[in-house]
C-alpha positions in Angstrom: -8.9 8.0 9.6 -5.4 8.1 9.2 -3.6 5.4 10.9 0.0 6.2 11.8 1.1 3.1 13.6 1.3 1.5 10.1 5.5 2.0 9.3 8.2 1.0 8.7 11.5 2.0 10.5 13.7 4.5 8.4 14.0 5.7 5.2 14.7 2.0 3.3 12.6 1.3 0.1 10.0 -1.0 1.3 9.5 -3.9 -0.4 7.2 -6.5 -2.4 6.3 -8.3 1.3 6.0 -4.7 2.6 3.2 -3.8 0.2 1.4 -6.9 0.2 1.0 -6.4 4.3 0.0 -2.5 3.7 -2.4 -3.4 0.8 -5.8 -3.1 3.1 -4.8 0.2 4.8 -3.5 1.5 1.2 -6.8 0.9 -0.2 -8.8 2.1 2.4 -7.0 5.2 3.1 -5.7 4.4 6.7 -1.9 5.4 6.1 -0.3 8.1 6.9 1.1 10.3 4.0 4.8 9.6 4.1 4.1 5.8 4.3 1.7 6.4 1.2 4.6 8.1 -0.2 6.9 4.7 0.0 3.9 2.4 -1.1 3.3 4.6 -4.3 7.1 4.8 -5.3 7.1 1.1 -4.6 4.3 0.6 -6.9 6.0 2.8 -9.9 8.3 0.4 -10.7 6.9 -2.8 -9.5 4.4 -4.1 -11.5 3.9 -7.7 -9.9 2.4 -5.0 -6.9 0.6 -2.4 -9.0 -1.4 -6.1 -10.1 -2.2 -7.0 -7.0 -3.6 -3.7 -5.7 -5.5 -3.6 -9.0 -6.8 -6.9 -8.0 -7.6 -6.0 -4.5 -9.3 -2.7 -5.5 -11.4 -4.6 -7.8 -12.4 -7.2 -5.1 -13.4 -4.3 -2.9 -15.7 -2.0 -5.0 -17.1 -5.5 -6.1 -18.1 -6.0 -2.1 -19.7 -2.3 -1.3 
């Protein structure tokens, strides 16, 4: 389920806070594709965020 009232105004980079509030729906595939867009071109050259989604992906599969 694709959840399109996750954005963020205009066509601004998002940001390191940004990420870290999108990280659940990113992971769980509840974004809509031009927001997952943003997140992933984020992620390519941030790799404080690429950690962390690591980290939350990791904590996930650990839980199902």
């Amino acid at each position: 389920m694709v959840n399109d009232q996750i954005a963020f105004p205009g066509r601004r980079r998002i940001g390191c806070r940004e990420v870290e509030e999108l990280i659940d729906a990113y992971i769980d595939g509840e974004m809509a594709p031009p927001l997952v867009a943003r997140v992933e071109t984020h992620l390519s050259g941030c790799e404080s965020c690429r950690a962390t989604v690591s980290h939350c992906r990791a904590i996930v599969d650990t839980a199902k």
